[in-house]
C-alpha positions as CSV (number, residue, x, y, z in Angstrom):
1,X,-17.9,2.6,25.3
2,X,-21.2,1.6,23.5
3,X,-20.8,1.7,19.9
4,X,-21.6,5.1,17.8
5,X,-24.7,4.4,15.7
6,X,-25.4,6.5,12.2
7,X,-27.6,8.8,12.4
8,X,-29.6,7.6,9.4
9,X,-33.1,5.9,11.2
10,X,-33.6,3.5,8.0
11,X,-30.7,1.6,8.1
12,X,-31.5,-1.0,10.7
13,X,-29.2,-2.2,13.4
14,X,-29.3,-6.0,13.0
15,X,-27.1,-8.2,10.6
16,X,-30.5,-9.9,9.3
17,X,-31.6,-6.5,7.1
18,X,-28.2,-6.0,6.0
19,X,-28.4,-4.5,2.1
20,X,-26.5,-6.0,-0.7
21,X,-23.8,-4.9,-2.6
22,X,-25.5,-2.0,-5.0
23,X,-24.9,-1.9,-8.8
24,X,-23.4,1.8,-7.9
25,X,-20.7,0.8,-5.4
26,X,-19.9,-2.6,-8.4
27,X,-19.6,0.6,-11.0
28,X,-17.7,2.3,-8.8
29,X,-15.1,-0.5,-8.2
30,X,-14.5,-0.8,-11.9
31,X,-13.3,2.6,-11.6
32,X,-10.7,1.4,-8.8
33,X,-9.5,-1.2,-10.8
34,X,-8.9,1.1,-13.7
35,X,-5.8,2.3,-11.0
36,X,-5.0,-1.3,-11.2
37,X,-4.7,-1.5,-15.0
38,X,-2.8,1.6,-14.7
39,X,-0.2,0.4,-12.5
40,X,0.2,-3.0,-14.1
41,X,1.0,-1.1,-17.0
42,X,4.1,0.9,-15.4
43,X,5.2,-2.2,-14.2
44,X,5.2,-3.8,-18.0
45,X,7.9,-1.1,-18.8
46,X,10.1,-2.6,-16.7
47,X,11.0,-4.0,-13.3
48,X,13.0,-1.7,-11.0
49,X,13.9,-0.8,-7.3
50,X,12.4,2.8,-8.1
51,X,9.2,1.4,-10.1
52,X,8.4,-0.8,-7.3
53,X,8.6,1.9,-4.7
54,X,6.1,4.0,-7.2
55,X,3.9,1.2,-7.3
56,X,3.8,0.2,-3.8
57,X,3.4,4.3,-2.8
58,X,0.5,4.7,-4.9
59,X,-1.4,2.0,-4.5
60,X,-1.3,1.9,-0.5
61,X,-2.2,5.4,-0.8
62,X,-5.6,5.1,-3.1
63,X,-6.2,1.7,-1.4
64,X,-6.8,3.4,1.8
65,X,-9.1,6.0,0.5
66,X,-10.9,3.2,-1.9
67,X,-11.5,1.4,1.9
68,X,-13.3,4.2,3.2
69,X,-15.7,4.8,0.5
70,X,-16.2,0.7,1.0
71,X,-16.7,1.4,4.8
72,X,-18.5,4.4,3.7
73,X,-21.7,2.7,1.5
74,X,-21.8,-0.1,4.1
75,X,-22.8,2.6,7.1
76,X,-24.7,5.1,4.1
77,X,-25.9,2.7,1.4
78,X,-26.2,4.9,-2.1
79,X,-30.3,4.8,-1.7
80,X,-31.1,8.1,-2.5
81,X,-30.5,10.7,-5.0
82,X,-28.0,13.0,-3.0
83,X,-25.9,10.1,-1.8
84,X,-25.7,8.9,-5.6
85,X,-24.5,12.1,-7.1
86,X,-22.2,12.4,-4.3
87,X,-20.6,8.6,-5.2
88,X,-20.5,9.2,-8.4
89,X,-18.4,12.9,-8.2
90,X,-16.1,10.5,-5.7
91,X,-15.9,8.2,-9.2
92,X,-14.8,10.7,-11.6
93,X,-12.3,12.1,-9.1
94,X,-10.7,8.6,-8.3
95,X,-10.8,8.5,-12.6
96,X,-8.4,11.6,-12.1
97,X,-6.2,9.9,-10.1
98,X,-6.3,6.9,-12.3
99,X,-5.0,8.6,-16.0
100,X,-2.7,10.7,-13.9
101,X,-0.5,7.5,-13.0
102,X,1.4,7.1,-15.9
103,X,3.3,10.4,-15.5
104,X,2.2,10.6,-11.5
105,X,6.0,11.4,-11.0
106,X,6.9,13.5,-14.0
107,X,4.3,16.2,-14.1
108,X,0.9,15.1,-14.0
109,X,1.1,13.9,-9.9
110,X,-0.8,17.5,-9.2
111,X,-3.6,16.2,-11.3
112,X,-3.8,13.4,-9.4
113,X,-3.3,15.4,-5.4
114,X,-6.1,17.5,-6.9
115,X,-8.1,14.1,-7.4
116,X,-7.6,12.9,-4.3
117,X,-8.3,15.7,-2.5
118,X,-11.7,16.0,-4.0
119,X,-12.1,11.9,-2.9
120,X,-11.6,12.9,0.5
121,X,-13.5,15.9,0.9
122,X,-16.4,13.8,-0.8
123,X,-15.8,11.0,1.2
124,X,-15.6,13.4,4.3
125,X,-19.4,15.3,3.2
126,X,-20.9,11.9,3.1
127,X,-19.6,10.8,6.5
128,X,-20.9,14.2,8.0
129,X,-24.2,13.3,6.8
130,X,-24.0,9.8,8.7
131,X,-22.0,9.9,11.8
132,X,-21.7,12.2,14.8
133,X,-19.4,14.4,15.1
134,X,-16.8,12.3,17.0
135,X,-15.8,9.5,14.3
136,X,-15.8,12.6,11.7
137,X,-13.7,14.6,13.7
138,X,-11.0,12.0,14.3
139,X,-11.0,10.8,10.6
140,X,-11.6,13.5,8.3
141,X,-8.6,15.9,9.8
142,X,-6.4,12.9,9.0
143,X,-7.6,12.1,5.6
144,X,-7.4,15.5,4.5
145,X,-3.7,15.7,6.1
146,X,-2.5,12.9,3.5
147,X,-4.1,14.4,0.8
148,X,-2.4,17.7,1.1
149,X,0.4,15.7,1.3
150,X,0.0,13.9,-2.0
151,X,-0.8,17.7,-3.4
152,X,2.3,18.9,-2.5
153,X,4.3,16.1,-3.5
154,X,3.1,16.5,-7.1
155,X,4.7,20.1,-6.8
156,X,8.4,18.6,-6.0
157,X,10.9,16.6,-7.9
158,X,11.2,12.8,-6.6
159,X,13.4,12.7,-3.7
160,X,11.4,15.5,-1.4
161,X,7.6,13.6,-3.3
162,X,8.6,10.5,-2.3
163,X,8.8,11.5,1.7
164,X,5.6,13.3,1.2
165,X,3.9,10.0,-0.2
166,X,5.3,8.2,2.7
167,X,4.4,10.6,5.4
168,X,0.5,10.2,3.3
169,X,0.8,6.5,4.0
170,X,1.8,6.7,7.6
171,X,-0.9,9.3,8.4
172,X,-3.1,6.4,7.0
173,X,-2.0,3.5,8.9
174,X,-2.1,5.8,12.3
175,X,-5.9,6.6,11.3
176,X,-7.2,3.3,12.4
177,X,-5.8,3.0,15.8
178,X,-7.1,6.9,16.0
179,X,-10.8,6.6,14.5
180,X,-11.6,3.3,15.6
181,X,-10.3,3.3,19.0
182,X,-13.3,3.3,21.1
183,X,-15.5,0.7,18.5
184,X,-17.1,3.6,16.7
185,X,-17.8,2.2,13.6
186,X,-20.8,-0.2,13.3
187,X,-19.7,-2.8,10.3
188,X,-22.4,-5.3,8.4
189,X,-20.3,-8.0,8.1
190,X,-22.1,-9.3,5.1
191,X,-22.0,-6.7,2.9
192,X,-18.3,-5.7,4.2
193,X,-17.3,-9.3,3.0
194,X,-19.0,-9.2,-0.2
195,X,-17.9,-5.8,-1.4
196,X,-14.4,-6.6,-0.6
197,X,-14.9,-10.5,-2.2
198,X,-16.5,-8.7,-5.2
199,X,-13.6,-5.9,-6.0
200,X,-10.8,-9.3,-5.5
201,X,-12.9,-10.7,-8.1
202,X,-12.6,-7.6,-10.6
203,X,-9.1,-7.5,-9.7
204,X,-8.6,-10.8,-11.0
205,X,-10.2,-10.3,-13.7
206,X,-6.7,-7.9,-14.9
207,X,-5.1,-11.2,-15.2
208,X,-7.8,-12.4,-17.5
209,X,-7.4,-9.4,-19.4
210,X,-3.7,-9.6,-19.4
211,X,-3.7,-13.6,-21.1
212,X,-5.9,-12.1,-23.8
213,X,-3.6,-9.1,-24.4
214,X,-0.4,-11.1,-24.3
215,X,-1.8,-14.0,-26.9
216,X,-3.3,-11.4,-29.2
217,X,0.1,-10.0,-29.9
218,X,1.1,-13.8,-31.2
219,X,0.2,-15.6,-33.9
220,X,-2.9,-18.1,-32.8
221,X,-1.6,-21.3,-32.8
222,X,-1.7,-24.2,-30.8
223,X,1.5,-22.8,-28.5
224,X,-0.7,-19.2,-28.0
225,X,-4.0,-21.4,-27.1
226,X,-1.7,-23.5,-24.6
227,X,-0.1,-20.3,-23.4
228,X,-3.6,-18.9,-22.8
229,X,-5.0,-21.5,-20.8
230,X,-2.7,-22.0,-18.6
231,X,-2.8,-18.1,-17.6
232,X,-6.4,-18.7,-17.5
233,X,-6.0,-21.3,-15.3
234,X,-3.6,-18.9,-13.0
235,X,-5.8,-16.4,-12.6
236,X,-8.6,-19.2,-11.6
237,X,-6.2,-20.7,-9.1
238,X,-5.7,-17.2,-7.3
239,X,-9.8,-17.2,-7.7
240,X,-10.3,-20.5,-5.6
241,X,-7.7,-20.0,-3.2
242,X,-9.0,-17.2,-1.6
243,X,-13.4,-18.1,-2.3
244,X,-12.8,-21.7,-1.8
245,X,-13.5,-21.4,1.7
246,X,-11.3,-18.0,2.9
247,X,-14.6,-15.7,2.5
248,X,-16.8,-17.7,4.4
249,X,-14.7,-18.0,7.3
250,X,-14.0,-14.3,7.2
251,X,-18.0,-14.2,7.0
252,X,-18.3,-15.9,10.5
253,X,-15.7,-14.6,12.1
254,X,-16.8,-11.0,11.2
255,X,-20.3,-11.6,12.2
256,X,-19.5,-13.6,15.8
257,X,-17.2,-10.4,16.6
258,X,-18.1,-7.5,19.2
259,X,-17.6,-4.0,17.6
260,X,-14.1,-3.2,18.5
261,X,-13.0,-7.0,17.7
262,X,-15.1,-6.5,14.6
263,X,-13.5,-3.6,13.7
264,X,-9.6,-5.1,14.0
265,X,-10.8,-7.8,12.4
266,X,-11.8,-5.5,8.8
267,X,-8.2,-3.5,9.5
268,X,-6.2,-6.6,9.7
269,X,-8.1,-8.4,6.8
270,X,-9.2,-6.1,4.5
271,X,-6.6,-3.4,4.5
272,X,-3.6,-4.7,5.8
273,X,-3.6,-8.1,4.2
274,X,-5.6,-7.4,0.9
275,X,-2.7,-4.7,0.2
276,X,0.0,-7.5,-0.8
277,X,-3.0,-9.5,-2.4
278,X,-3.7,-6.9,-4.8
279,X,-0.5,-5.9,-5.5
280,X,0.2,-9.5,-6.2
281,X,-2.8,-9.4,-8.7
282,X,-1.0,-6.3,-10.3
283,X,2.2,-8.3,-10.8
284,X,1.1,-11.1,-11.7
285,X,-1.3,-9.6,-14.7
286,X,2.1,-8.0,-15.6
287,X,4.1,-10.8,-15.6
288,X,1.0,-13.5,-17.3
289,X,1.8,-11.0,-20.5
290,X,5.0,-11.1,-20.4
291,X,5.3,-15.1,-19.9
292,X,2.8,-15.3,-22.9
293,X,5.1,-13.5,-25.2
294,X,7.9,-15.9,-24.2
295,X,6.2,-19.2,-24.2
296,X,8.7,-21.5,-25.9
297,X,11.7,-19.3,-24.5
298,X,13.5,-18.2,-21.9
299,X,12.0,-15.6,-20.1
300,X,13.5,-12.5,-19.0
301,X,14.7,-12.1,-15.3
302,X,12.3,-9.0,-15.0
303,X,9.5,-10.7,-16.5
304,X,9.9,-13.7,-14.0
305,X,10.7,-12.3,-11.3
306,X,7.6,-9.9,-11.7
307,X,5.5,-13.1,-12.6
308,X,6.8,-15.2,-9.8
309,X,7.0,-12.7,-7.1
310,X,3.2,-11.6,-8.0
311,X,2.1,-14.9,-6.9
312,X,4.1,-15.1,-4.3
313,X,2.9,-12.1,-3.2
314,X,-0.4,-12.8,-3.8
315,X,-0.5,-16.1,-1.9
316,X,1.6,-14.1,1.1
317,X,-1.5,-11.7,1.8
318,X,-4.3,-14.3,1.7
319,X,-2.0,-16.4,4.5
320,X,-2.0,-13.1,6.6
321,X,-6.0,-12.9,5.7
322,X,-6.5,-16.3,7.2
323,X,-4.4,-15.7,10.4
324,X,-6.6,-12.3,10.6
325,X,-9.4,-14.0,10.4
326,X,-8.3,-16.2,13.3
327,X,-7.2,-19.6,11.0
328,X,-3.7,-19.6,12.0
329,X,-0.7,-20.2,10.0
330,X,-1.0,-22.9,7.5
331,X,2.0,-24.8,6.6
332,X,1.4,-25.8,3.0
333,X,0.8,-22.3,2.2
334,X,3.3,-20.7,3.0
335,X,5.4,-23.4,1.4
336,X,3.3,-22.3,-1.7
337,X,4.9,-18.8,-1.1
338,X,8.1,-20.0,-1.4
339,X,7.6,-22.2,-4.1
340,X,5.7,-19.3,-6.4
341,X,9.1,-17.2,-5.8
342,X,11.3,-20.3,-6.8
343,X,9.4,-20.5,-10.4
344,X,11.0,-17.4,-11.5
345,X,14.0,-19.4,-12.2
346,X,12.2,-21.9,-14.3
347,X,10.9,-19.1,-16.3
348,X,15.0,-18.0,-16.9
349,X,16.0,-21.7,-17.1
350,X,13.5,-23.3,-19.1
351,X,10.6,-20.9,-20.6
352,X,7.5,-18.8,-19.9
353,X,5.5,-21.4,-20.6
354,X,7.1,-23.3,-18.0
355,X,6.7,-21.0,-15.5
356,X,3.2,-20.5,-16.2
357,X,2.3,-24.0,-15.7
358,X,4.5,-24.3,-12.4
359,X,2.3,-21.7,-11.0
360,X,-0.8,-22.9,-12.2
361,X,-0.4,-26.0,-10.4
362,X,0.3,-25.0,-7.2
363,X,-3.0,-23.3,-6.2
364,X,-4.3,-26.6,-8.1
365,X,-2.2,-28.9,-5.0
366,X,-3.5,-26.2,-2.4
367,X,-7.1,-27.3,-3.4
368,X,-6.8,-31.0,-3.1
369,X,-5.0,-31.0,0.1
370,X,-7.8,-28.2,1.2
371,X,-10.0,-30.5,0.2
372,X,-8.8,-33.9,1.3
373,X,-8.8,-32.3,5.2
374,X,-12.1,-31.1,4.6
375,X,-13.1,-35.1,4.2
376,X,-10.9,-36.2,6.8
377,X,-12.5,-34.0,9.2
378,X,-15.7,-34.6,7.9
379,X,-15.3,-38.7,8.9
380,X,-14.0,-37.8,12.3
381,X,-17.1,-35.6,12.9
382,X,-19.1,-38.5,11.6
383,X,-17.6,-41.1,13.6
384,X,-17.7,-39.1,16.6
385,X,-21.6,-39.1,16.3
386,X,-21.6,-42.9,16.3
């Protein structure tokens, strides 16, 4: 089936005219990561099997609606006045969302279904501007259904608003093989990698954030300024693993796809995957602050498991993004998985500090050996042309 075109004349239909990434969709993201500082703070009150689960609920469920406001301005860039003020009402309702998280399950989660049902129905007026009636109809019904669900679950006590979130997240991970079934959706692969590239790189910025919060509540010494740099040097590691290299060979593959291909390509990659790499961001902001207030000692078994699993985590999704993207599995990293969970017992054994500079060091060893193949294969390419 050919592919369902928008209905806006002065967008262009090639990759060459693509449009950037707009100061308005950047301003916008900020206001998604304020979700992100939000729930890196509930996980800083302590680690849990039912604070996970809130986590992991929430953020699924906003991640999937902050995707379609991404899909949204790469179809609809925000050019002109309507489309602006439209964004920006889909801002201050995602900001809803965001200060009703800390009490999202005692009391404030109608706030936040009210919030979210205002993102959808925005998100679902500017579609209707854009697309004909076929992708609306398949997508908007099913949006609006997980709203309503969130609503209502902000009305019941947890057991019964738990099912409801989960019945919101499995309406959502339906709605791809329902909307984009027949390769309706026309994706600039440029921009598509760039706005997602740019919000990983906000994300990451929480860590930053979270090494100067956790060395501003110690003394500034030369143990704090040690502590500090090797968090820094964490949060860089995460940084290079994933736009050393991963976000150009997203870029190609994106842009040699057909429409459909295209299309499973930005599902698999950018929802599916990027899921466990933000939540790993989220952890890992948590547990960089809680390393740093335990440098010289041991560290809790909460605060390393949150700070070793986060990377873990982290460095899980971006080996499901490269296989997505058609790299295939890559042995060393998925020993770097496994490795990132084992540091949470140096950080019981031996000290946060310790811990820290395990983990710094492993995307650090991912690099070199990254980059030694790079020259290997470099020479074999040469020698070939001899």
């Amino acid at each position: 089936m050919a592919t369902e075109r928008p209905l806006d004349p002065t967008l262009g239909d090639g990759l060459g005219d693509e449009p950037r990434v707009s100061t308005l969709e950047l301003f916008f993201d900020l206001v998604f990561v304020f979700t992100i500082t939000q729930l890196t703070a509930l996980l800083e009150h302590g680690l849990s099997t039912e604070t996970v689960a809130q986590v992991v609920l929430v953020f699924v469920v906003v991640f999937w609606m902050y995707g379609g406001y991404a899909w949204l301005t790469n179809a609809v860039p925000p050019d002109r006045p309507i489309r602006r003020l439209l964004l920006i009402l889909g801002m201050g309702a995602f900001f809803i969302c965001a200060l009703a998280l800390p009490r999202i399950f005692d009391g404030d989660g109608v706030y936040f279904g009210v919030g979210y049902l205002i993102v959808v129905v925005v998100h679902a007026s500017l579609y209707s501007r854009t697309y004909r009636s076929g992708v609306f109809l398949r997508l908007a019904p099913l949006n609006v259904l997980a709203a309503l669900s969130v609503l209502v679950a902000g009305t019941l006590p947890r057991p019964a608003a738990y099912g409801l979130w989960a019945l919101a997240i499995a309406v959502q991970f339906v709605a791809p093989r329902i909307a984009g079934s027949t390769g309706a959706f026309e994706l600039r692969p440029a921009h598509f990698v760039e706005r997602h590239g740019l919000l990983l790189l906000i994300a990451l910025g929480e860590s930053v954030i979270a090494v100067g919060v956790g060395a501003g509540d110690r003394p500034l010494d030369g143990g704090t300024l040690i502590g500090a740099l090797l968090g820094l040097a964490l949060a860089a590691g995460l940084w290079w693993t994933y736009f050393g290299g991963d976000e150009e060979i997203a870029g190609r593959a994106m842009s040699g796809a057909d429409p459909l291909a295209r299309f499973g390509l930005a599902i698999n990659g950018y929802f599916f995957a990027f899921i466990p790499m933000l939540l790993g961001i989220v952890a890992t902001a948590a547990g960089i602050h809680g390393a740093i207030a335990h440098l010289p000692d041991r560290s809790g078994v909460d605060d390393a498991l949150i700070l070793g699993g986060g990377v873990a985590l982290y460095l899980a999704g971006e080996c499901a993004f490269r296989r997505a993207m058609g790299v295939g599995w890559n042995g060393r990293r998925l020993l770097a998985v496994l490795a990132a969970a084992a540091t949470s017992s140096l950080g019981v054994a031996a000290s946060g500090g310790a811990q820290l500079a395990a983990l710094a060091l492993i995307p650090v060893l991912i690099a070199a050996l990254d980059a030694r193949d790079g020259s290997i294969d470099l020479a074999s390419r040469l020698q070939g042309q001899d």
